[in-house]
N, C-alpha and C positions, 0 to 999 in steps of 0.2 A: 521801388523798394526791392531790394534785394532776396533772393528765392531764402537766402538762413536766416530770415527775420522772421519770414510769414510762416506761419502754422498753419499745414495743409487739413483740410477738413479731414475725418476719415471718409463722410460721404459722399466724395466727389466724383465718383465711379457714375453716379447719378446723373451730370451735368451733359453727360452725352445721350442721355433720354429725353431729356426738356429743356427748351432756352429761359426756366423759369429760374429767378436769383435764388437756388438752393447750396449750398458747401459752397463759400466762397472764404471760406479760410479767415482767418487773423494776422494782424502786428499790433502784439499786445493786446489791449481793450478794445481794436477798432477795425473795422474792415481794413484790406489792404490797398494801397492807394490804388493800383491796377482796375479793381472793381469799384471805388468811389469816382474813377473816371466814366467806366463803362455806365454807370448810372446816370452821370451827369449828361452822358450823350446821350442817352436812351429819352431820358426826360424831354431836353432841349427837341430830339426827333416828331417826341410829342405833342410838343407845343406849337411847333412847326406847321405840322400837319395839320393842328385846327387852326390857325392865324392864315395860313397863303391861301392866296386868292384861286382858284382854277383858272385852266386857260382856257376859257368855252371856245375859245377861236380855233385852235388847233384842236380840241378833242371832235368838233362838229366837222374842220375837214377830215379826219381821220375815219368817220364815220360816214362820211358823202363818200369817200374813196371804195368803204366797204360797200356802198347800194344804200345804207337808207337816208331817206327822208330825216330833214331836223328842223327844228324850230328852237327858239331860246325864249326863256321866261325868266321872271325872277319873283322871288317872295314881299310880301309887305315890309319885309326888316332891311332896312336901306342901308345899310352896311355890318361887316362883322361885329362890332363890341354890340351895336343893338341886336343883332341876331345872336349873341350869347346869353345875353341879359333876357331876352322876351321871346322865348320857343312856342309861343301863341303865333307872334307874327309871321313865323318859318314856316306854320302850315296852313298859309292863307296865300294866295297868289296876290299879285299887284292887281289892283282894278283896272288898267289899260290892259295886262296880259291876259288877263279873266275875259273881257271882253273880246276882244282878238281872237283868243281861241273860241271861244262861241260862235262868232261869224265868220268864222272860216273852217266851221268842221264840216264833212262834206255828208254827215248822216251817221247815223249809227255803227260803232266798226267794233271787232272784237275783244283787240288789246291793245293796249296806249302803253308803251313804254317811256318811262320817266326818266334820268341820269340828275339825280341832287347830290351836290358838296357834300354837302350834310358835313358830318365833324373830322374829314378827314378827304380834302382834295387832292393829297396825294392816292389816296386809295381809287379814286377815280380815274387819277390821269395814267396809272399803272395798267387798273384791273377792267375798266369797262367796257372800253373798246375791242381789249382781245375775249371777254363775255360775253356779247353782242355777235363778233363772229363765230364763236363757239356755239353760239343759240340758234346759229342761221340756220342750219342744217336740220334740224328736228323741229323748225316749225311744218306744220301742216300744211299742205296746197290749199290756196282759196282761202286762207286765213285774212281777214280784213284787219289791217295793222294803222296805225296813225303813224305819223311823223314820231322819230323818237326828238321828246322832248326834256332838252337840258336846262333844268334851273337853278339857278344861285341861290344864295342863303334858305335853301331848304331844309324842311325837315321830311319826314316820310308821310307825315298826312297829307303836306300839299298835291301828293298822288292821286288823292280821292278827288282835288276839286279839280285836277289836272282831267282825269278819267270821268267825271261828268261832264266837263264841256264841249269830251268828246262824244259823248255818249256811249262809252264803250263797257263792255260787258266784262272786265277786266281789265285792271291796272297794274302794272310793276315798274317797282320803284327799285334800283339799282343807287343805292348813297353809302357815303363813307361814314364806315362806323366811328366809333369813341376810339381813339388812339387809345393803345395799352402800350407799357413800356418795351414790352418784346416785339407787338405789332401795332405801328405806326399806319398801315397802308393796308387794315382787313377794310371789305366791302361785302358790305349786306345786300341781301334782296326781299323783297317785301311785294307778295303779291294780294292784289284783293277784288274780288268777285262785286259786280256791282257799284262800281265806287262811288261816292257820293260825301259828303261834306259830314262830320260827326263819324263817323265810321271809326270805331275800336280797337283795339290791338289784339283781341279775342278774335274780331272779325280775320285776320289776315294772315296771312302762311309766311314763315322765316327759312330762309339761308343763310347763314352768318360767316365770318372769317374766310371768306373768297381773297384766295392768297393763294401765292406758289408754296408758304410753310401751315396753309392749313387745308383748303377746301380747294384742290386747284382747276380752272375755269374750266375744263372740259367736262366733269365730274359735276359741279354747280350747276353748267347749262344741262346735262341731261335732268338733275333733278328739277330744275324751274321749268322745260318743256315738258316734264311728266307732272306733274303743279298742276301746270297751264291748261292741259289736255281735261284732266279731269276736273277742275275749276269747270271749264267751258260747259263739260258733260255733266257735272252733279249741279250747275248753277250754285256753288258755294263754295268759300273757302274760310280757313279759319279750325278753330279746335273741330270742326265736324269732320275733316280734310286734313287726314294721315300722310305722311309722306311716305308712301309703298313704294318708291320706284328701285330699290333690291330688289323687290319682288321680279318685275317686269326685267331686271337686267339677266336674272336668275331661270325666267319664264323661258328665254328667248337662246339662253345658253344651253339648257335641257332641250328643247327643241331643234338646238344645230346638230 
């Protein structure tokens, strides 16, 4: 559609602040085709992003290449349309993988890292691996770590029963959030003290929109290693477990 059709918003001055659908002008009665496409692709991104499969094969070498330790599991919902329909079964592990991990945990350790689909395995296959190396750096010496463990059709509780079989004194759950139209590919982080099967979302600490256009991984991993840090030391996480870590960025800047 041609630029003397459309009627420019007046507040499009706006649309370089936010990638949210604000002043998108008119033709006539109706949006202008240019943005009833960009919708269309936005959508379709979205949809995308929760229908494809992850590629556990390559994100596990990519992760062996960094140093760690993986293992693969998958949830009781034996494929996508049942893990959309029944988000009970997403946070239960398979009973062969439940088992397995039980006999093969080598003792009590202190953090189990998790990587789940969850609703958006594009946001994984972008964001976790370069999270993961971002995180390496500020873990603590002598920190007793599990295999990071990737599972399919998850949701974020299957972390709890992930982190009980390890017996670990902290769980973090790294999954792709809910596609929104402007971000396809945000990933959350979901920590939680104690894990164990029932476990709350009061109980659990949030990072949300781990993105290059929201939360970018450098900036995530220091706040999940300062999480982690006091998780460990207050044995708790959850509404009682503030995220201070400006504080400590702010401590450490006065002091240089």
């Amino acid at each position: 559609m041609s630029g003397d059709i459309v009627t420019a918003s007046p507040w499009g001055e706006w649309r370089t602040a936010t990638p949210a659908r604000l002043a998108l002008g008119r033709a006539g009665a109706a949006m202008p085709t240019s943005e009833v496409l960009r919708f269309g692709w936005a959508h379709a991104m979205a949809r995308n992003a929760v229908h494809a499969a992850l590629d556990t094969g390559r994100l596990e070498s990519v992760l062996r290449e960094q140093g760690w330790d993986t293992l693969q599991v998958r949830s009781r919902a034996p494929d996508r349309a049942t893990y959309l329909r029944r988000p009970d079964l997403g946070r239960q592990l398979d009973a062969h993988d439940a088992q397995r991990l039980r006999s093969g945990a080598a003792g009590p350790s202190d953090v189990c890292i998790v990587i789940g689909d969850g609703l958006s395995s594009l946001a994984v296959e972008r964001h976790a691996a370069a999270l993961l190396a971002a995180l390496r750096p500020h873990l603590p010496p002598g920190l007793a770590l599990t295999p990071v463990v990737i599972a399919t059709q998850a949701r974020v509780a299957l972390a709890d029963e992930v982190g009980e079989a390890f017996d670990a004194r902290v769980a973090i759950m790294l999954i792709g959030e809910r596609p929104g139209l402007s971000s396809p590919d945000s990933l959350g982080i979901y920590l939680t003290h104690t894990p164990r099967r029932g476990r709350n979302d009061a109980e659990r600490n949030c990072i949300s929109n781990v993105r290059p256009e929201g939360l970018v991984c450098s900036t995530a991993a220091f706040k999940l290693a300062w999480l982690m840090r006091e998780a460990l030391r207050r044995g708790l996480t959850g509404v009682h477990l503030k995220d201070e870590s400006e504080l400590a960025v702010l401590a450490s800047t006065s002091s240089g």
